[in-house]
Phi, psi and omega in degrees: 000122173210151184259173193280155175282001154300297167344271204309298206308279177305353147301282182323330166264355162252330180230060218274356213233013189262167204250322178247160184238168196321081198119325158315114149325117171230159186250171140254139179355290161345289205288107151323261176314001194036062181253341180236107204255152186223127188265111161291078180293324212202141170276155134234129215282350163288161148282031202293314184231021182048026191275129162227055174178139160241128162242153160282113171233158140297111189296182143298327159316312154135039196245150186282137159245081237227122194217196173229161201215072170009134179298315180294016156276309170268141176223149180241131210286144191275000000 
């Protein structure tokens, strides 16, 4: 997983400061319990919805889900 160098570029200029990269695992805060690990597919480098990560995840059901999520929302279990 990588981003193209447009990508990157406009990543270092708008958003130089996040902290996980692309294929890192996350939780959100919420799972208590780490029971649902979230794949960091993709930034987002607009400011549409103050969202700075698209993530992937498998529900309980076992159905992929995917949505974007404020860094300050995630935490990656060390």
């Amino acid at each position: 997983m990588s981003l193209s160098p447009d990508q990157l570029a406009l990543k270092k200029m708008q958003k130089p400061g996040l902290k996980y990269n692309l294929g890192d695992t996350v939780f959100l805060k919420s799972d208590i319990n780490r029971k649902y690990p979230m794949l960091i597919t993709n930034f987002q480098l607009e400011d549409f919805n103050c969202s700075d990560y698209y993530t992937s995840w498998f529900n309980s059901q076992g159905t992929e889900e995917s949505s974007c999520f404020p860094e300050e929302c995630l935490i990656k279990e060390e």
